[in-house]
N, C-alpha and C positions, 0 to 999 in steps of 0.2 A: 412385542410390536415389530412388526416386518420394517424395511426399509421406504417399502410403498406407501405405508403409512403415515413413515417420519416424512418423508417429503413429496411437492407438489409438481407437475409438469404441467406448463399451459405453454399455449404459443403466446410471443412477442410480438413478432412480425412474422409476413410471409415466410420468411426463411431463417428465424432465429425462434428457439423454444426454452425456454425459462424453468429453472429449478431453483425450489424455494424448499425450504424447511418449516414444517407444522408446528406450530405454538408448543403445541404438547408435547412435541419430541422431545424427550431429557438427554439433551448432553451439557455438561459441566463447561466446555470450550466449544461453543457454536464455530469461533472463528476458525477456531482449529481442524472441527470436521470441514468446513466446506476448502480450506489449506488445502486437505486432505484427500479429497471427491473431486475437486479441481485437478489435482496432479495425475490420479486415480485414471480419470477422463481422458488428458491429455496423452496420455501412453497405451491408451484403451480405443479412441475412437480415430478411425481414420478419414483425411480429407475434410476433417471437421475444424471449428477453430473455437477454442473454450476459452470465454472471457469469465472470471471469475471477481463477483463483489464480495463484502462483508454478510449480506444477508441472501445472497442469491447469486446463480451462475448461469451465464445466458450461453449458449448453444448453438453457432452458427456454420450453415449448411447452403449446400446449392442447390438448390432446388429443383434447380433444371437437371441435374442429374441422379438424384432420389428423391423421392416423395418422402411427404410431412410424415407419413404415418408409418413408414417403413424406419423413417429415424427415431420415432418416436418410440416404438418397439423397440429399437436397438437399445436407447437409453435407459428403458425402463427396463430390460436384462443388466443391463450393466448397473443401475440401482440396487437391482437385485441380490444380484453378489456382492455390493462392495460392503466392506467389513472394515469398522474405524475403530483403530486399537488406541487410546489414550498412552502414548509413553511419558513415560517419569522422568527421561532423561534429563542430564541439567543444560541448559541454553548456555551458548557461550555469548560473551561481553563485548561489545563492538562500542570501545571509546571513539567520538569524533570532534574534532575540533574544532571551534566555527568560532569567527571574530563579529560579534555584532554591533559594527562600526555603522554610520550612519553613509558611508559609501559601498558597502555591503549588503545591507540594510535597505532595500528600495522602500519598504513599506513601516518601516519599525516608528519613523515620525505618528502616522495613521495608527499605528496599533497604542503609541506611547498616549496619544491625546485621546484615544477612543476609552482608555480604561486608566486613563489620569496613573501613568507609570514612569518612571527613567528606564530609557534603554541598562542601565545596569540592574533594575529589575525582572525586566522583562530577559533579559540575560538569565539569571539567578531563575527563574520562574522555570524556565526553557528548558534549562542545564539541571534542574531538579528532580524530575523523573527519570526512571529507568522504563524506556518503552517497548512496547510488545508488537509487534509484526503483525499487524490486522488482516493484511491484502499486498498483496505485488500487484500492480496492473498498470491502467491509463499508457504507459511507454516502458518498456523494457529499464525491469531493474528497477522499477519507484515504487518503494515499499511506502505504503500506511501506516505511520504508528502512532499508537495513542497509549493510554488517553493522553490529552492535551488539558492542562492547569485549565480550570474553567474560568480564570482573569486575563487568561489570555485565546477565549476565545472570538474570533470575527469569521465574518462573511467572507466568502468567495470576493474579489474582483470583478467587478460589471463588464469591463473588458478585457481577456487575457492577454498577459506580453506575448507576441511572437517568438522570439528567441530569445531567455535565459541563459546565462550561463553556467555550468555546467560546475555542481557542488552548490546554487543557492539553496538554500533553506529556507522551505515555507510552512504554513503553518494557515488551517481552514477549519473551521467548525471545532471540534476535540481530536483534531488528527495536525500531525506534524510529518513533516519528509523533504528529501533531500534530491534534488532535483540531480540524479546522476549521470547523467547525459546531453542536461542542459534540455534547450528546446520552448517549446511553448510551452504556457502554464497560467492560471489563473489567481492560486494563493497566493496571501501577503508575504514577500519576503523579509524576515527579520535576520537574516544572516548569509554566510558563504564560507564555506567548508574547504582546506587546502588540500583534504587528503580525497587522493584519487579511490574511486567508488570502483570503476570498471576495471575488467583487466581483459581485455580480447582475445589474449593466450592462454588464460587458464581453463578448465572446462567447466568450471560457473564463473563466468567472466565478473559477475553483480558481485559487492560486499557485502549485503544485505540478505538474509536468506530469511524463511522460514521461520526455525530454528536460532533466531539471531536475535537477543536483546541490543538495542542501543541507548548509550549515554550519551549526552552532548557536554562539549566541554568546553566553556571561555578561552579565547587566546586574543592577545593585542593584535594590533595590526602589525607591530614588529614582528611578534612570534608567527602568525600569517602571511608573512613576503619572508621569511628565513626558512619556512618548513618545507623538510625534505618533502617529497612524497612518494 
């Protein structure tokens, strides 16, 4: 099976064109190839801007200075060649610490009454998975991981906060993450995290990569106002 086969290109909008993966394509880590084909892209297409989801990666171009179909020929070349090598390597472990205090906590009241829980469960629930890197996207450096304990899952926020700050921890449907920048956002937050995510001087500034398992790990509120970072 060719690559044109495993996946689909349609247009989205006037100047955004969509790839998607075919039911039948057999890969073991879906998330991993489109990881993959996202990065692939970004280093491959120029003047383009590649937003990358869990099931598909949207493609956006200007229209005004190349036509729909000369990009889309470009894309479906670079389908063409790309080539996803499954590696075995092992993930490294990315401990984080989050206090899930009720001042912390914007939303953990709402999560504790929606699934009849104690914030020290919903703690314990949280803090029990080892999670896997679904997606980077929405703002710089905000990984998806999942899966997310299915007692702890809830809806989005009907109206997102304007400005978060920077380390909450939220938690939406079967996905969790760490809001490392702070900013707008619409998950419930059940936590906030003292170790800094970013580093502006290193040359991947994110803690969070790819290649990146994380753990969540309990800390009081003392241990939270003492932590270096």
């Amino acid at each position: 099976m060719s690559n044109l086969d495993r996946f689909n290109l349609s247009d989205f909008s006037e100047n955004v064109l969509l790839i998607e993966m075919n039911k039948n394509a057999k890969y073991s880590d879906r998330t991993a190839v489109f990881l993959s084909l996202s990065e692939y892209l970004r280093k491959t297409l120029d003047s383009m801007e590649v937003v990358s989801a869990e099931e598909s990666i949207a493609v956006k171009y200007n229209s005004l200075d190349i036509p729909s179909t000369k990009v889309k020929n470009l894309i479906l070349d670079k389908l063409k060649v790309f080539r996803y090598q499954e590696v075995s390597k092992e993930k490294s472990l990315l401990r984080i610490p989050v206090c899930y205090s009720k001042e912390f906590g914007l939303d953990i009241k709402d999560v504790a009454s929606k699934h009849s829980l104690s914030n020290q469960e919903i703690a314990d629930l949280h803090s029990g998975t080892v999670y896997e890197v679904k997606m980077i996207g929405f703002t710089p450096g905000f990984a998806y991981l999942g899966d997310l304990a299915k007692e702890l899952i809830m809806p989005r926020l009907l109206k997102p906060r304007i400005n978060l700050l920077p380390g909450s921890v939220g938690i939406s449907g079967n996905r969790t993450g760490v809001y490392t920048l702070g900013g707008p956002g619409g998950w419930r937050i059940i936590g906030r995290t003292p170790l800094k995510l970013f580093h502006p001087d290193k040359q991947n500034p994110f803690g969070i990569s790819p290649d990146t398992q994380v753990k969540f790990t309990p800390i009081s509120k003392q241990e939270y106002e003492s932590y270096t970072k």
